[in-house]
C-alpha positions as CSV (number, residue, x, y, z in Angstrom):
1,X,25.5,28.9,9.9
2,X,22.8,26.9,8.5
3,X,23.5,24.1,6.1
4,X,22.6,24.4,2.3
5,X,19.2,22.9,0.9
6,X,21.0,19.4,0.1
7,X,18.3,16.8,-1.3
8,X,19.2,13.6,0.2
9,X,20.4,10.9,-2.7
10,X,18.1,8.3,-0.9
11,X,17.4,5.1,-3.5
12,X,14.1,4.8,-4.2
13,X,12.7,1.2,-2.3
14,X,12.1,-1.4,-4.6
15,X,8.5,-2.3,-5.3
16,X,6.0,-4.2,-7.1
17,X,5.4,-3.9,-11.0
18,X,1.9,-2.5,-10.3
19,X,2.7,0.2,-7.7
20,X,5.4,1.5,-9.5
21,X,5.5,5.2,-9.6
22,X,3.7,4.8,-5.5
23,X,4.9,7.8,-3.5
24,X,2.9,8.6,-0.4
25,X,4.0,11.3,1.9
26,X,2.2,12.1,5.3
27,X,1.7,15.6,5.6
28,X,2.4,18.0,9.5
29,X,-1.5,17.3,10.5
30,X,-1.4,13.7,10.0
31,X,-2.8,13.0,6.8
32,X,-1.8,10.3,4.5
33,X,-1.2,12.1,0.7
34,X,-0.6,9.4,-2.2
35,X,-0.3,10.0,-6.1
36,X,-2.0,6.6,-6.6
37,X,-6.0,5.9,-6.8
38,X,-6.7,4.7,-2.7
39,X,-9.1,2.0,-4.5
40,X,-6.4,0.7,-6.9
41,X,-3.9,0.4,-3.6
42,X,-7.0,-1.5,-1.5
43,X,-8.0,-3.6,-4.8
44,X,-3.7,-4.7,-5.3
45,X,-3.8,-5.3,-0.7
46,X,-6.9,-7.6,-1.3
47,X,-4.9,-9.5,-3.7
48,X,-1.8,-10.2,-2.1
49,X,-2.0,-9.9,1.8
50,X,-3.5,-12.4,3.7
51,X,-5.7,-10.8,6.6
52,X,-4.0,-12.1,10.0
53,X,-7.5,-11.3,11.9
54,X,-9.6,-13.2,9.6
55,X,-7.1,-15.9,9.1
56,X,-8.1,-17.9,12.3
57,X,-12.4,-18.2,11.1
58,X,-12.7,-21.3,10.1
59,X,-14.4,-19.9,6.7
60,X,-10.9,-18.0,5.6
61,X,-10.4,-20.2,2.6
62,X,-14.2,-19.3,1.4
63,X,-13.9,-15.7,2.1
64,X,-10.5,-15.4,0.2
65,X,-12.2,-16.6,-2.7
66,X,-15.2,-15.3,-2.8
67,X,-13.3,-11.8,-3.1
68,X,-11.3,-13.3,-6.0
69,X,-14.8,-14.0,-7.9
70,X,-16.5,-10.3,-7.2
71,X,-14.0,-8.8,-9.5
């Protein structure tokens, strides 16, 4: 007998104050489905990760800020 449609009572993750309301789901062929603007999630990355390939250039420090002036 199969089981009843239960919805699990998972807690939503905490997150930060600008990606609240973030829910991205991955679909059966692969593809990444997100309620949120794919610019406005690349714009808040830029902000507040540190690039771990770029990190060793010995220009880091200028790169990191020049993308804090273009905006």
């Amino acid at each position: 007998m199969a089981k009843a449609g239960k919805k699990s009572s998972k807690p939503k993750p905490k997150v930060h104050k600008d990606l609240q309301g973030l829910d991205i789901v991955i679909d059966q062929f692969g593809e990444i489905k997100a309620n949120m603007n794919i610019e406005k999630l690349n714009d808040f990355l830029d902000k507040n990760v540190d690039d771990k390939k770029l990190a060793e250039r010995d220009d880091y420090e200028e790169l990191k800020k020049g993308k804090k002036k273009k905006k």
